[in-house]
C-alpha positions as CSV (number, residue, x, y, z in Angstrom):
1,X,40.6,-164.6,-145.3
2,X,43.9,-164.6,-147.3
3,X,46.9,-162.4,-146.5
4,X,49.0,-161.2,-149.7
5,X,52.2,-162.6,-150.9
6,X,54.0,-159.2,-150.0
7,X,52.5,-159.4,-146.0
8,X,53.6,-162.7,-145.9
9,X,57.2,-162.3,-147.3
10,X,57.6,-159.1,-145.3
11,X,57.1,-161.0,-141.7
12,X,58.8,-164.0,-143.1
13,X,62.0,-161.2,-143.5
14,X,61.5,-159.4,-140.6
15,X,61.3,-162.3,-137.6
16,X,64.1,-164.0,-139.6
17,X,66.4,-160.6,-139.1
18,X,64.9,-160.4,-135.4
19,X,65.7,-164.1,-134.7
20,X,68.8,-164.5,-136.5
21,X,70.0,-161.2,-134.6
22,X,69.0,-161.8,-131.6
23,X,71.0,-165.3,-132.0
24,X,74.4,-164.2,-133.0
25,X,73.6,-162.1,-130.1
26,X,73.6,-164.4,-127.3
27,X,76.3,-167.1,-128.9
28,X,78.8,-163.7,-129.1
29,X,78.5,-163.7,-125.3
30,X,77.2,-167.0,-123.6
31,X,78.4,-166.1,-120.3
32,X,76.6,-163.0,-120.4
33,X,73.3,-164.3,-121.1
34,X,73.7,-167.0,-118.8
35,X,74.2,-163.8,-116.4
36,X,71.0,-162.7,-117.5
37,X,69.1,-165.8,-117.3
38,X,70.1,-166.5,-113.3
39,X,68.5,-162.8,-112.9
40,X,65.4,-164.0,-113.5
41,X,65.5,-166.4,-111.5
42,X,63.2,-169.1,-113.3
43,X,65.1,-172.0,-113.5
44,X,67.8,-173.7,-111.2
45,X,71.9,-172.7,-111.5
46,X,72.3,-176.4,-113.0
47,X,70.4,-175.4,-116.1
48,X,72.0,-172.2,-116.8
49,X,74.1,-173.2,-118.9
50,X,73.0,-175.5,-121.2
51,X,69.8,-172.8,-121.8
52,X,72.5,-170.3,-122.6
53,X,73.4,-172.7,-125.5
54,X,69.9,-174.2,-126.3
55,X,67.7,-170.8,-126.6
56,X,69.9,-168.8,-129.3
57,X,70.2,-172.4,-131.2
58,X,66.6,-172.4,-131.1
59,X,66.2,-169.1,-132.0
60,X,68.6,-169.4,-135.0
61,X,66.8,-172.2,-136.2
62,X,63.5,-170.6,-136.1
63,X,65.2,-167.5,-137.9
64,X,66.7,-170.0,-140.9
65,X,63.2,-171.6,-141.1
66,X,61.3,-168.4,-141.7
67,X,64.0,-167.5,-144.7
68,X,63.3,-171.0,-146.1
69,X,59.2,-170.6,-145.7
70,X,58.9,-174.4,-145.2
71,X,56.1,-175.0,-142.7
72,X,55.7,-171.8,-142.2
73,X,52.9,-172.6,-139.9
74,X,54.8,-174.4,-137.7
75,X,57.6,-172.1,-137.6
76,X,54.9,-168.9,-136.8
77,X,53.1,-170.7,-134.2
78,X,56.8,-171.8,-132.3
79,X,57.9,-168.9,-132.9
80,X,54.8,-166.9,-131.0
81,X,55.5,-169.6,-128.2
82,X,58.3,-168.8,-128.2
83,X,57.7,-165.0,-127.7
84,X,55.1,-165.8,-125.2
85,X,57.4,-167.1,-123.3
86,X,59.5,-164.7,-122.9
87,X,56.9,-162.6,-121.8
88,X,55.8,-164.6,-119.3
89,X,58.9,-164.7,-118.4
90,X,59.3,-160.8,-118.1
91,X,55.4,-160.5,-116.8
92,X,56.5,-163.0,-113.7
93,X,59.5,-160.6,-112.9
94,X,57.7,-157.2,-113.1
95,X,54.9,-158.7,-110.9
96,X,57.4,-159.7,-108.4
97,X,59.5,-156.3,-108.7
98,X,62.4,-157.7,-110.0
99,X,62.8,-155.0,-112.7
100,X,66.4,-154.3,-112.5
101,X,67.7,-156.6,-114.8
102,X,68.7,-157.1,-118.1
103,X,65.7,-158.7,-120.6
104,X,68.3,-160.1,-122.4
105,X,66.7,-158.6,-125.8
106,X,69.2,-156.1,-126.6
107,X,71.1,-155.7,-129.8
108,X,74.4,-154.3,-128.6
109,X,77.4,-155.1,-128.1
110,X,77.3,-157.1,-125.3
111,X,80.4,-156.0,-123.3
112,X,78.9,-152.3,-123.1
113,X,76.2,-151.8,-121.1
114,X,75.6,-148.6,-122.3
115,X,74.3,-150.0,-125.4
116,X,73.0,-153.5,-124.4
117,X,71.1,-152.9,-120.7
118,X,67.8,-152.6,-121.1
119,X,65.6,-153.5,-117.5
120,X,62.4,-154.9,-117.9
121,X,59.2,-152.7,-118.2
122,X,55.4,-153.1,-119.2
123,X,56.5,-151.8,-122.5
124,X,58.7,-155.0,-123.1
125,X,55.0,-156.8,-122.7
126,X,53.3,-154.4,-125.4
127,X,56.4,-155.4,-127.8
128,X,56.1,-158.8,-127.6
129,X,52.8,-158.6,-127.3
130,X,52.6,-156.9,-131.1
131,X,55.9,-159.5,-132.0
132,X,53.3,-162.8,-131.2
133,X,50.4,-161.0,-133.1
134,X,52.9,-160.5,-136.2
135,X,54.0,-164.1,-136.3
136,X,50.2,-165.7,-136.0
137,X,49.4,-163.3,-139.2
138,X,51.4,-166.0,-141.1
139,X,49.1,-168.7,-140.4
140,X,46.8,-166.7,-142.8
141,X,47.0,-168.6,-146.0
142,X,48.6,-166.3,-148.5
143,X,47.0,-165.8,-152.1
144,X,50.5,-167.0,-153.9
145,X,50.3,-164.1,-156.4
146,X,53.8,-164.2,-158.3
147,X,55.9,-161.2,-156.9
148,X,57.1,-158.5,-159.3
149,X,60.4,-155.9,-159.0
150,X,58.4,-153.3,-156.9
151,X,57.0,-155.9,-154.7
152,X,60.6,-156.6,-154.1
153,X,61.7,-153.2,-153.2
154,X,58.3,-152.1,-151.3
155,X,59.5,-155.3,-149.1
156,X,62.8,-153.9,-148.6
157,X,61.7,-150.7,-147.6
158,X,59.2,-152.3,-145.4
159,X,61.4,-154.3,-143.8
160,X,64.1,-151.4,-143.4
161,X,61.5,-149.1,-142.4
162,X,59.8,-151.6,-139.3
163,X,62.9,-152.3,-138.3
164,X,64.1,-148.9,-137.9
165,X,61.2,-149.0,-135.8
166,X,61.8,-151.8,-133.8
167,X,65.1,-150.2,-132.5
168,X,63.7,-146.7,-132.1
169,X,61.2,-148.2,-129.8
170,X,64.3,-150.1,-127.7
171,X,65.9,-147.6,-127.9
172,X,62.6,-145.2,-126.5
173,X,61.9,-147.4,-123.5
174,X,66.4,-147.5,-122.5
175,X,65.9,-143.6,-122.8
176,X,62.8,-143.8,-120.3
177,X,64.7,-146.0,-118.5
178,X,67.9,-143.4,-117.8
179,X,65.6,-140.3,-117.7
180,X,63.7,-141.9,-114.9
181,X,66.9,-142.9,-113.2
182,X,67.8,-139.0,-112.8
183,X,64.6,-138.2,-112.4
184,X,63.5,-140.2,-108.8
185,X,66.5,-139.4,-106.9
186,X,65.7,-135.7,-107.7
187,X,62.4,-136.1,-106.3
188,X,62.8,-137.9,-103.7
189,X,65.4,-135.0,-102.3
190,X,62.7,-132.4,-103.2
191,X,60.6,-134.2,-100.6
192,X,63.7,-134.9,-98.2
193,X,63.7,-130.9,-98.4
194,X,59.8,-130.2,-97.7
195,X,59.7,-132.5,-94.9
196,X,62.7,-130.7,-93.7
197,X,61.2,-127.0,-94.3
198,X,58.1,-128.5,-92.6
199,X,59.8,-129.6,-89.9
């Protein structure tokens, strides 16, 4: 089974952008991911740092090695190792019910939580879940067809469009995330009051 030339330029594209992003993301604010790291409490305070300085390097390499497309089966199987462990990281804190923190996956500007907090939920797991399945679709060989002009714009629209995407589906699981933040308190004082009426 061969994938075409466009599918496999598109991914290529698309986990560079994600990587390379998410990259420039933690180096604009080590301290805060280092924050974020000791929240999950995986690893020991003496490693902290030196992850908060090793995973966006590793992530930025990864994201300049999918632009290049050399051994691009290398780069799609560390790169879904990469993604599965970060949601084995996330699956070990939901199962303990650590939930309140920040995955560390946001795009934001880091100094607003508004636009950067996003707390870990099964949805993170279907995400990355879909991200690791994207990346092991490169290791299909591709049929090498040479690409013409509206190969190159259906890839840009493509790329634009699944992107687009990506965020709206951040952004749908943060709004879940605040709606469900007014929305227990106001139950849980509905009760209060029955119990009270009861009473």
């Amino acid at each position: 089974m061969t994938i075409d030339a466009v599918i496999e330029l598109l991914v290529r594209l698309l986990f560079a952008m994600l990587l390379l992003g998410a990259s420039l993301h933690k180096f604009s604010d080590r301290a805060s991911f280092s924050g974020v790291l000791a929240a999950y409490r995986l690893f020991p305070a003496s490693m902290l740092s030196l992850l908060a300085i090793k995973i966006p390097i590793i992530e930025m390499i990864l994201g300049l090695a999918w632009l290049s497309g050399i051994q691009l089966t290398f780069v799609a199987l560390a790169s879904a190792m990469l993604m599965a462990a970060y949601t084995v990281a996330i699956a070990i804190n939901l199962w303990r019910g650590n939930v309140d923190i920040d995955c560390g996956c946001g795009f934001g500007n880091s100094k607003s939580r508004a636009t950067s907090y996003q707390r870990l939920s099964a949805g993170l797991l279907y995400r990355n879940g879909a991200l690791i399945g994207l990346a092991l679709l490169a290791l299909l060989p591709s049929n090498e067809r040479l690409l013409g002009i509206l190969d190159y714009a259906t890839v840009a629209l493509a790329c634009c469009g699944l992107m687009l995407g990506y965020a709206a589906f951040n952004q749908l699981l943060a709004n879940k995330q605040v709606i469900d933040s007014w929305r227990i308190p106001l139950i849980q004082d509905s009760l209060a009051q029955g119990e009270n009426a009861d009473a």
